[in-house]
C-alpha positions in Angstrom: 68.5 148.5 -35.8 68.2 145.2 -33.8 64.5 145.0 -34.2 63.3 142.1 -36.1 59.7 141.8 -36.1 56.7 142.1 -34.3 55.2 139.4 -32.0 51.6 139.6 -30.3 51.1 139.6 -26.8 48.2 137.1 -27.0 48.9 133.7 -29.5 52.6 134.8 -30.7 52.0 135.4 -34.1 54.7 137.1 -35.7 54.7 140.0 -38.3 56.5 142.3 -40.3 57.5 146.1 -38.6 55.1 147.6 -40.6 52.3 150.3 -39.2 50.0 147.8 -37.9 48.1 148.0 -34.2 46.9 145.2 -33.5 47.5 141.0 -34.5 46.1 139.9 -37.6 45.0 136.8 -36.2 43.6 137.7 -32.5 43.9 141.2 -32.4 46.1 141.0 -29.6 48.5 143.7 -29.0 51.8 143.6 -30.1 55.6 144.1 -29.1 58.4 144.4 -31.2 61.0 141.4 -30.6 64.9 141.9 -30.7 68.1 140.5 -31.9 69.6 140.0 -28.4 73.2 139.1 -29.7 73.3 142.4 -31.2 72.0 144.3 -28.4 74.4 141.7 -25.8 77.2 143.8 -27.8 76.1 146.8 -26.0 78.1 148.3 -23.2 77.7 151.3 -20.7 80.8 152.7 -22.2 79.1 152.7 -25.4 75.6 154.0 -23.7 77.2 156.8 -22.5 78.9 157.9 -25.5 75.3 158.1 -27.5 73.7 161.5 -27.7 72.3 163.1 -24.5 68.7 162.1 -25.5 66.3 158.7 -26.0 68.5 158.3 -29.2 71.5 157.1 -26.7 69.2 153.7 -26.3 68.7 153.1 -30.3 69.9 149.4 -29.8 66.7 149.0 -27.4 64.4 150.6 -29.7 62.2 149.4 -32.9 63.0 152.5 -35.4 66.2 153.8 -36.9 66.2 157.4 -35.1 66.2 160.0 -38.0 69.7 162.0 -39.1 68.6 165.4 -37.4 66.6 164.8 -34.4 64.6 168.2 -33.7 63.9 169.2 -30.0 65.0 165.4 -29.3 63.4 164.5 -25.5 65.2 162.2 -22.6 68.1 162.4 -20.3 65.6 164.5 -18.0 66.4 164.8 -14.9 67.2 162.9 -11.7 66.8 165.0 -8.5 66.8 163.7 -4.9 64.3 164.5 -2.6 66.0 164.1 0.9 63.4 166.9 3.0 60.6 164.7 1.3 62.0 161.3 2.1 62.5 162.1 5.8 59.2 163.5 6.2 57.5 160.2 4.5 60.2 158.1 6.4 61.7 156.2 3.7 65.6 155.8 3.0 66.1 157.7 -0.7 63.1 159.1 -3.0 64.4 160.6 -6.1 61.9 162.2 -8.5 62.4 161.5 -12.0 61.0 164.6 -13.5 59.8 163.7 -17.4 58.0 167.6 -17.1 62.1 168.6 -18.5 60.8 166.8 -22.3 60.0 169.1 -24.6 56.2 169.4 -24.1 56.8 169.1 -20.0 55.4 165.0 -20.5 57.1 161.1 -20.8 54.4 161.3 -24.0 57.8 163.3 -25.9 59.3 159.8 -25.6 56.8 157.2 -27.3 56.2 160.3 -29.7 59.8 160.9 -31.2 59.9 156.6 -31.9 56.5 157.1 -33.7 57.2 159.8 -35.4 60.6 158.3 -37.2 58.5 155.1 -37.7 55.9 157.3 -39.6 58.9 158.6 -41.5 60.2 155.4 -42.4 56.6 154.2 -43.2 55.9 157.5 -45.6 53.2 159.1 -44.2 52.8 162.7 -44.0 50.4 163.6 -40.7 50.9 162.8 -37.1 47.4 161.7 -35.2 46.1 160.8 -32.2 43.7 160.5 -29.3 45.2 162.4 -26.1 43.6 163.3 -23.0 45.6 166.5 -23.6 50.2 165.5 -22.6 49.4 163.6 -25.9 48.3 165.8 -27.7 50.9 168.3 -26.7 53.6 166.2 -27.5 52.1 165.1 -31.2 51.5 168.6 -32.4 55.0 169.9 -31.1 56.5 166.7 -32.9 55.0 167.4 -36.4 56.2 171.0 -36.3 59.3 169.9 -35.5 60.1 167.4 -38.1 57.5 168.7 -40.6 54.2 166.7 -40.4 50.8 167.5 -40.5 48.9 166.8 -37.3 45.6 165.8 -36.5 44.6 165.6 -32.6 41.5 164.4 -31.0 40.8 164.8 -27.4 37.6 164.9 -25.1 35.1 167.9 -25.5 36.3 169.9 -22.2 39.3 169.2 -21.8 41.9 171.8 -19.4 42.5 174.6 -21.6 45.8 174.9 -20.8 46.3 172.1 -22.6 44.2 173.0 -25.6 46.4 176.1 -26.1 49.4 173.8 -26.3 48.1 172.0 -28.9 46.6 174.6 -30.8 49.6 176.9 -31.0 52.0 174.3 -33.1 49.5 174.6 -35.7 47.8 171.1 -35.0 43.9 170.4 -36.3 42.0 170.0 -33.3 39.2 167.8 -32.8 37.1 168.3 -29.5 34.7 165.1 -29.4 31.7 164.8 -27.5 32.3 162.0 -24.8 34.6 160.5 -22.8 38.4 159.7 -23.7 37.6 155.9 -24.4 35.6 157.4 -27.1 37.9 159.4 -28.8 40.0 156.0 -28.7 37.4 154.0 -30.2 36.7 156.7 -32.9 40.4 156.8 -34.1 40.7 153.3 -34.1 38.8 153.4 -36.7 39.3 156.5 -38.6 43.3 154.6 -38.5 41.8 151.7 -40.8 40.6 154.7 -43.2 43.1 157.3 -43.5 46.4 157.4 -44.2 47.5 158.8 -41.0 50.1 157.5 -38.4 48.0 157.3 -35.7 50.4 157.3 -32.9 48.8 154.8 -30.3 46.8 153.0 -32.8 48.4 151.8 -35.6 51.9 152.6 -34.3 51.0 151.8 -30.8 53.6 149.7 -30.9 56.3 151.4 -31.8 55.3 154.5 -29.7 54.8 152.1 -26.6 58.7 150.9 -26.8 59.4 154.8 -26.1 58.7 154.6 -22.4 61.2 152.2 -21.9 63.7 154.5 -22.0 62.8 156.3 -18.5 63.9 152.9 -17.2 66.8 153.1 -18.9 67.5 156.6 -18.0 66.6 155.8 -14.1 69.0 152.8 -14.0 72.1 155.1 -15.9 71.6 157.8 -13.9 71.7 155.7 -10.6 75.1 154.7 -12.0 73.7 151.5 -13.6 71.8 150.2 -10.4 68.5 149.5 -9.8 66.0 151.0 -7.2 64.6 149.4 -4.9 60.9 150.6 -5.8 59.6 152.8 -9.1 55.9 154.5 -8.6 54.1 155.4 -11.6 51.2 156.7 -12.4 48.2 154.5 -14.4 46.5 155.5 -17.5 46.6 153.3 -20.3 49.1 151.1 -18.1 52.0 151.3 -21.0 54.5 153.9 -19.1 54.7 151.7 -16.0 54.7 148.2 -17.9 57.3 149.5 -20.1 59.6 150.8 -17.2 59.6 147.7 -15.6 60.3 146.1 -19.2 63.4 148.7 -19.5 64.2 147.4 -16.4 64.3 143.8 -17.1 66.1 143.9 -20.5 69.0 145.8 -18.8 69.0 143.2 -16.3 69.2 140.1 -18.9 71.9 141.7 -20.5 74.1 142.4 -17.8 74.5 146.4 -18.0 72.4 146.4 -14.3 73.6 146.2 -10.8 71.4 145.3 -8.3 67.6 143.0 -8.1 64.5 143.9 -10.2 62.6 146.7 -8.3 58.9 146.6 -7.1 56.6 148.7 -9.2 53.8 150.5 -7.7 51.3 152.4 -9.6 48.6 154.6 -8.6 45.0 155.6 -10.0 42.4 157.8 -9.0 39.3 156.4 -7.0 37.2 157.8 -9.9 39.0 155.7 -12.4 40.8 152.7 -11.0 40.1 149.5 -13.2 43.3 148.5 -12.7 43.3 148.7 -9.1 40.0 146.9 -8.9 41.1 144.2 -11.2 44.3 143.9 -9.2 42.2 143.7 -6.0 39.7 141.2 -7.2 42.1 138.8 -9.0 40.1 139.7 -12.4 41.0 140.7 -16.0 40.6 144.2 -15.7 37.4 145.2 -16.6 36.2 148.9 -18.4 34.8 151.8 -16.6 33.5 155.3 -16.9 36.1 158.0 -15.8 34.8 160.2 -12.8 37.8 162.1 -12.0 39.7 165.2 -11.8 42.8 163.7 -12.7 41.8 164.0 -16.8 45.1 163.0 -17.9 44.5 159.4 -17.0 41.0 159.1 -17.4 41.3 156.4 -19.3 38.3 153.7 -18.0 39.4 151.1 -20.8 43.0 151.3 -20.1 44.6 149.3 -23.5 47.7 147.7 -21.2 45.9 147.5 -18.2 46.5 143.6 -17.8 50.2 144.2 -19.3 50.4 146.3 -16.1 49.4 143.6 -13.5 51.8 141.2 -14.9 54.5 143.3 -14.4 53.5 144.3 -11.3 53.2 140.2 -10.3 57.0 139.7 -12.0 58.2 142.7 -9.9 56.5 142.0 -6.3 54.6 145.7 -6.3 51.2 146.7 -7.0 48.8 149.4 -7.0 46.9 151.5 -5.0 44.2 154.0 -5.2 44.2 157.6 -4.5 40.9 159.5 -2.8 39.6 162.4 -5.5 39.7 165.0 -2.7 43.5 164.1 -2.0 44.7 165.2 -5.1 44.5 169.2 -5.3 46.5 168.7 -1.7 48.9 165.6 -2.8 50.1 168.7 -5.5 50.5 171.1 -3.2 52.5 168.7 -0.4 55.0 167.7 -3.5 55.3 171.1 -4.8 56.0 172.5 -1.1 58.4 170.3 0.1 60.2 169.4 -3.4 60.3 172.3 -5.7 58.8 170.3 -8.2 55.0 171.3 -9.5 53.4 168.1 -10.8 50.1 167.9 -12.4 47.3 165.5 -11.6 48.8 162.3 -12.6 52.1 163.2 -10.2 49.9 163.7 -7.3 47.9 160.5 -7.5 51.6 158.9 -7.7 52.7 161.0 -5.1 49.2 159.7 -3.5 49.9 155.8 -3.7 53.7 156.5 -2.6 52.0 157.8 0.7 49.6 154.9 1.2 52.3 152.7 0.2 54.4 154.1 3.3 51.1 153.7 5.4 50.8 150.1 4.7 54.4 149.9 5.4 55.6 148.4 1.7 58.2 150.6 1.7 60.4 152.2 4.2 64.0 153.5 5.6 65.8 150.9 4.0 64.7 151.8 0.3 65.5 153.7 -2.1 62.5 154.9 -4.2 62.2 156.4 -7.6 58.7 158.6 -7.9 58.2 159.7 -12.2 56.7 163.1 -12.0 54.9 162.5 -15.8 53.9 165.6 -16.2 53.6 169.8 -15.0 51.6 171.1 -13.0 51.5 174.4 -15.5 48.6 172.0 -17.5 46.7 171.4 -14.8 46.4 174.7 -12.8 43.2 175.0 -12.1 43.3 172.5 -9.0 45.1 174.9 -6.9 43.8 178.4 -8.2 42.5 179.2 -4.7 45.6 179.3 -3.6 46.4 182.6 -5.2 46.2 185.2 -2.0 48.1 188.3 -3.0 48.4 191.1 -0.3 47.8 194.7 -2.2 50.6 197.2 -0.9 51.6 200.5 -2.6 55.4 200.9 -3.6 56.4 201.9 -0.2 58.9 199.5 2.2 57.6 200.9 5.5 54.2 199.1 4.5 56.0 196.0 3.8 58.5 196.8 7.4 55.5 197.2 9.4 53.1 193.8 7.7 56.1 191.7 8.5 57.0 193.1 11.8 60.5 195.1 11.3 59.7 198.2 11.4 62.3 199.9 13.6 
């Protein structure tokens, strides 16, 4: 395992890879650091070779993976989008669909690295806070690999996701607020109980997970970059960590190609990162207003990570009107294939306005991460369900669509 230590974001204080969240001398967030002459030993031949899941990028990852890797998530697929791309006018869009993991989310990725971290640590029980692809992706992890799991999500949550929680035997918690509440409280209930807390205490190993949909973007292009990656905005780790995938590929040689322009996209009812990016400011919290639950997330914990990867990479952000979403899901689904939940269409919502500004165009190709399926979040497009009543008789059916004879 090329992983050395951990390093905080803020004043560089180092420290052991043990299960801690934040620095012990700031409280700054922190990032595990690497033995680059081991991974410069790396090779695509090698890459390839690895197991068709996350566990084929071990050298770029903080945790020894564990011997029999259950239900193991990655390697999800690639698909072009060519009806899509000439409608929007731009040269390739490809979808990267992460709704292939295990529990349909990229949350299957950060989860697996926790998870064997936990192992390696001892503990017995899986936690975290989830506005509901987390929580999937936690409960379906400790039945897999036999922990206990504790999940705490906001009171009112899409029961769709509830019942994929609930049914790998998970202890539910339903809190009364918002999610940035549910953070706060397992914060500190991780200083208290002997837990791994996925994205608290192990935050920063389960972080390092979403690097590997970089990874897996550049491999599958045949180890060449995009020209531009959209991604949607929660906590802002998925599209930070991309672009970091990205740029450790790069520094190592195993990439064709320039950096690629990240773009991500939050909802106007929660868009701290877009404001902060708009204003020039640190981003500052606010209190979720929107349908798109599953990143309602108004203190987002990388938010600032985000905006400096989005300054190092030339993109930005943009953000996506409330009643454009139910429709942004129907558009993709209709000229894709490819049912996305809420956080897909506010993606799919700044790739659009990012067209209309003219950022990107014919002569790029484009990468869009469809996080997670639409089967959670079905509620937005219900009404859509208009099914004609006919008895079991094909002259009825001849005669409604005109061919009778």
């Amino acid at each position: 395992m090329p992983a050395v230590s951990l390093k905080c974001r803020v004043c560089g204080t180092t420290h052991d890879l043990e299960g801690i969240g934040t620095c012990r001398s700031c409280f700054g967030p922190l990032d595990p650091v690497y033995d680059r002459e081991t991974q410069a030993r790396v090779t695509r031949a090698s890459i390839t070779a690895g197991p068709h899941s996350i566990w084929r990028y071990a050298d770029f990852l903080p945790v020894e993976p564990l011997p029999n890797q259950a239900l193991a998530p990655g390697m999800t697929p690639l698909v072009s989008a060519p009806r899509l791309a000439e409608e929007l006018g731009i040269g390739e869009l490809w979808l990267k669909l992460d709704t292939a993991n295990p529990t349909h989310s990229f949350k299957d990725r950060g989860v697996a690295v926790a998870a064997a971290k936990a192992r390696e640590l001892g503990l017995t029980t899986l936690a975290c806070s989830s506005t509901g692809n987390l929580a999937n992706a936690v409960a379906a992890r400790a039945a897999a690999d036999g922990f206990e799991a504790a999940v705490f999500t906001p009171a009112g949550l899409e029961h769709e996701k509830l019942i994929a929680t609930s049914v790998y035997g998970a202890t539910l918690y339903a809190v009364e607020g918002s999610y940035d509440d549910v953070s706060r409280l397992t914060v500190e209930l991780s200083f208290e109980l002997p837990w791994g807390f996925v994205n608290a205490a192990l935050r920063s190993y389960y972080a390092e997970g979403s690097k590997t949909v970089g990874f897996e973007i550049a491999e599958q292009l045949g180890f060449e970059l995009p020209d531009a990656v959209f991604a949607p905005i929660g906590s802002g780790a998925l599209y930070a960590k991309i672009f970091e995938g990205f740029r450790e590929w790069k520094e190592l040689g195993l990439v064709d190609g320039t950096l690629p322009r990240m773009y991500g996209g939050q909802a106007e009812g929660c868009q701290p990162v877009v404001t902060a990016w708009e204003t020039g400011e640190k981003v500052t919290p606010v209190r979720p207003a929107t349908q798109a639950l599953s990143i309602a997330i108004g203190n987002p914990a990388d938010g600032d990570y985000a905006i400096e990867a989005a300054r190092a990479s030339g993109g930005g952000f943009f953000s996506v009107p409330e009643a454009d979403i139910a429709d942004n899901i129907v558009e993709l689904a209709h000229a894709t294939g490819v049912w996305g939940e809420t956080a897909p269409a506010v993606t799919f919502g700044a790739l659009k306005e990012a067209v209309a500004r003219g950022v990107v165009g014919p002569n790029d190709r484009v990468v869009l991460v469809v996080s997670g399926d639409g089967l959670k979040t079905p509620g937005l497009v219900s009404h859509l369900v208009d099914a004609i009543t006919i008895p079991p008789d094909a002259d009825v059916v001849l005669d409604l669509v005109g061919a009778a004879v």
